[in-house]
N, C-alpha and C positions, 0 to 999 in steps of 0.2 A: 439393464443399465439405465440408470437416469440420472439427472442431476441437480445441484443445489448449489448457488452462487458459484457459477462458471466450472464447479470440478463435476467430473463425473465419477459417478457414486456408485457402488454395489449392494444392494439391500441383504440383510442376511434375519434371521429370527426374526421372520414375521410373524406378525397374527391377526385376524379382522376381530372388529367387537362391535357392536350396533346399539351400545346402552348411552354412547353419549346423543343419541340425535341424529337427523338427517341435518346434511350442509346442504349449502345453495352450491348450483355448478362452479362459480368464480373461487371458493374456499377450494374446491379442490386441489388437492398438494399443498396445503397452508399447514405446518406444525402450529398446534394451536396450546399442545401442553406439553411439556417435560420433565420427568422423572428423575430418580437417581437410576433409574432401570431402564427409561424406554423412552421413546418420541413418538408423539400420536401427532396423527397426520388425516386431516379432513380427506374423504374418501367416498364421497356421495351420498349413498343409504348409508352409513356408516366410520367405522375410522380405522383407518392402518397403523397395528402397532410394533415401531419398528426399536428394537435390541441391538441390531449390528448394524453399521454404517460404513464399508471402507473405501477409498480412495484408490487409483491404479495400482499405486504402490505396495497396495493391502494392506494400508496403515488407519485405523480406524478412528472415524472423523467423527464421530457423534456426539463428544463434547465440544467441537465449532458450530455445531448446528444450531441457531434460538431462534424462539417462537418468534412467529411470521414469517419465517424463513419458506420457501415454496420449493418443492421437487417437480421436477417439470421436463418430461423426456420430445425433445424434438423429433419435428413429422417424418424426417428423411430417418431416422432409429426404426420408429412405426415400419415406416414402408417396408424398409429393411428385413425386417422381423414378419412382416409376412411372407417374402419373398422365400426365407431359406425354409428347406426342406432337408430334414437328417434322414439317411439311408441306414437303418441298422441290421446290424449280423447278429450272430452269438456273440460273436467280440469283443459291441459296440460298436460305435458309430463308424461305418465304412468309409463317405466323405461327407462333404459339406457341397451343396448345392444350391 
């Protein structure tokens, strides 16, 4: 999960590519170009190239998205995200921890 002008986002078909350049840290999460296909997205050594975009709803936002737009996932997600730990069976996942 992250987000981009206050919604939060689900990233789907991604891909990394490293022919455009290294960015500076501040570019980070800055859509710097846009496609009929895809949103590239400054990414460090590199750039994230995102296909699907959708909102909670699972309605897919990536034509609202334009360049300079930032994705940008808040610290209290982070922390979060390190915290759970998945218990898995044969099953799948037994609970959430």
């Amino acid at each position: 999960v992250t987000f981009i002008k206050d919604i939060k986002v689900r990233l789907k078909k991604c891909s990394s590519i490293n022919n455009d350049g290294v960015f500076h840290p501040f570019q980070k999460g800055i859509v710097y170009r846009i496609t009929d296909r895809a949103l590239f997205v400054a990414a460090g050594e590199g750039s994230l190239v995102i296909e699907s975009a959708n909102d909670d709803k699972g309605l897919d936002i990536i034509d609202k998205i334009n360049a300079g737009d930032r994705f940008y996932t808040p610290t209290q997600y982070l922390d979060d995200a390190k915290k759970y730990r998945a218990i898995y069976t044969s099953e799948g996942i037994k609970e959430r921890c």
